[in-house]
C-alpha positions in Angstrom: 8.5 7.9 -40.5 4.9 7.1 -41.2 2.8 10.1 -39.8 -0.9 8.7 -37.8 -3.9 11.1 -38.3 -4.8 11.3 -34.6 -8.6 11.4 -35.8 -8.1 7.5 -36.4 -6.1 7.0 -33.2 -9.4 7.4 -31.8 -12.0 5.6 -34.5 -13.5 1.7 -32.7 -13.5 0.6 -36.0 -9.8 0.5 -36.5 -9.9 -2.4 -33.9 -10.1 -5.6 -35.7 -9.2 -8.2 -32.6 -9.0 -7.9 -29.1 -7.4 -10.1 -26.8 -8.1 -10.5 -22.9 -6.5 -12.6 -20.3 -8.2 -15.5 -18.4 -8.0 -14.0 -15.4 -9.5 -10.9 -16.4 -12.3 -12.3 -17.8 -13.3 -14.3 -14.8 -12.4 -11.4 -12.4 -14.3 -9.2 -14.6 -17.2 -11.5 -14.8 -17.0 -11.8 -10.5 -17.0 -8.7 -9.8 -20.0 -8.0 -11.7 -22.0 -10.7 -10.5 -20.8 -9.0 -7.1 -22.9 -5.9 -8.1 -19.6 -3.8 -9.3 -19.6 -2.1 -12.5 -16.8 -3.9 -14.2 -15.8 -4.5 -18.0 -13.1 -4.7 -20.0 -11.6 -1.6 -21.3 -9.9 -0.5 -24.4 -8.4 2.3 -24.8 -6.8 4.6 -27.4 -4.3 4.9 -29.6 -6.8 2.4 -31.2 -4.9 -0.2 -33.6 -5.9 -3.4 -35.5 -5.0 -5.6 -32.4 -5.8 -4.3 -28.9 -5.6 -5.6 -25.5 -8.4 -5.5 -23.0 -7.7 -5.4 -19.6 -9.6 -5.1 -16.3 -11.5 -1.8 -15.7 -14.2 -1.0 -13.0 -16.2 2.0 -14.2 -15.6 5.3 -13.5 -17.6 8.5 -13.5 -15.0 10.7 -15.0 -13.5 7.7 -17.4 -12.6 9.0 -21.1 -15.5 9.1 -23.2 -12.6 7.7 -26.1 -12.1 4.4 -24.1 -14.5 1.4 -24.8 -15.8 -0.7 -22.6 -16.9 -4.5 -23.5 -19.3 -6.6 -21.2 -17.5 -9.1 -19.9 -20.4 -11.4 -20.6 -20.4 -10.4 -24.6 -17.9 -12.2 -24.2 -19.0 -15.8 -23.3 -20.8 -18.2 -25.6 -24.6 -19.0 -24.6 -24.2 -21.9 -23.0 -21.8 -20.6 -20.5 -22.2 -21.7 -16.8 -23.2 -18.8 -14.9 -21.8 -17.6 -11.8 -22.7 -20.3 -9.0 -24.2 -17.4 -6.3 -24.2 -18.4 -2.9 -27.5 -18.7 -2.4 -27.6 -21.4 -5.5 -24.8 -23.2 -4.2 -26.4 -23.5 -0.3 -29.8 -24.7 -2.9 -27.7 -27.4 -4.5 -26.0 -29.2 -1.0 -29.8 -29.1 0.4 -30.9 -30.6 -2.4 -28.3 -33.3 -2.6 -29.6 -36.3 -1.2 -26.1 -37.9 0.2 -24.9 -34.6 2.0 -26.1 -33.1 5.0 -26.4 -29.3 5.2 -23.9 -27.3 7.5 -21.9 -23.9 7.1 -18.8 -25.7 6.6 -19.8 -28.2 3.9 -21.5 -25.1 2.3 -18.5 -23.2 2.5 -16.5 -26.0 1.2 -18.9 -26.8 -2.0 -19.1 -23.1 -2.8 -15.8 -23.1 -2.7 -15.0 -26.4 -4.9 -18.4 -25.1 -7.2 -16.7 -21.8 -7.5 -13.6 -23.3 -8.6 -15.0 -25.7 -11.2 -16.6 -22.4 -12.5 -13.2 -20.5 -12.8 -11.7 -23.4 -14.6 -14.5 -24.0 -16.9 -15.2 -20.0 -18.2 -12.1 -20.0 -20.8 -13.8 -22.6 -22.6 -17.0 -20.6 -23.0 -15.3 -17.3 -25.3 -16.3 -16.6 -28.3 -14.4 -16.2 -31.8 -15.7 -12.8 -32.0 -18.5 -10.2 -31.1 -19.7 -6.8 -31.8 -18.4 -3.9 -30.1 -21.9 -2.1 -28.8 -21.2 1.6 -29.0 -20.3 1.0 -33.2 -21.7 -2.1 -33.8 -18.6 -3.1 -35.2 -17.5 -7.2 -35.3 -14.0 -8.1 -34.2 -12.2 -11.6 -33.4 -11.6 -12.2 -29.6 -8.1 -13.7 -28.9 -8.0 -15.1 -25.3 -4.7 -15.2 -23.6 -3.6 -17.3 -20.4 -5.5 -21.1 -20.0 
């Protein structure tokens, strides 16, 4: 039996790739465009190859866990979150529709689904964990 120094159960810079689900991304990514305090969370027994899951911030949270940004996460050119406001901007703007709550409700809708569908293909390969400033690979899991 191979005996684990618990010291390095806890060291960031074990971690060499993480991978995160879709759907936590965007969620993640939602919710803090929403004003909530939400990242993606690590936590120990660190090893080579972690998941990342979902996590909104927590006063007491363990000072071992990491938390990641979901927008480190993105490459630059990623769209950013259509806001209501932008999206009512957009139908006003548009000369061939007609403003009204429903059609904004509707194109927000359609807008914010174009946006969910399009955020996978904005990860990138890798990025730097902030509290050690320590590269890994991202691995994204789900379409």
């Amino acid at each position: 039996m191979e005996h684990t120094d618990s010291a390095t159960d806890n060291d960031p810079t074990d971690i060499k790739s993480i991978a995160v689900s879709a759907t936590d991304l965007v969620a993640a990514i939602e919710a803090t465009a929403d004003g909530s305090k939400t990242v993606l969370r690590v936590t120990p027994p660190l090893s080579g190859r972690m998941r990342a899951r979902l996590h909104v911030v927590q006063p007491d949270d363990d000072e071992d866990t990491i938390h990641i940004e979901p927008d480190s996460l993105l490459t630059q050119d990623a769209p950013s979150y259509p806001a209501p406001d932008d999206t009512a901007d957009e139908l006003r703007d548009a000369d061939d529709e007609t403003y009204s709550v429903e059609r904004h409700r509707t194109y927000h809708e359609q807008r914010l689904a174009e946006w969910r569908e399009s955020v996978p293909d904005h990860v990138v390969d890798s990025t730097t964990l902030i509290d050690t400033e320590h590269d890994i690979t991202v691995s994204l899991l789900g379409p």
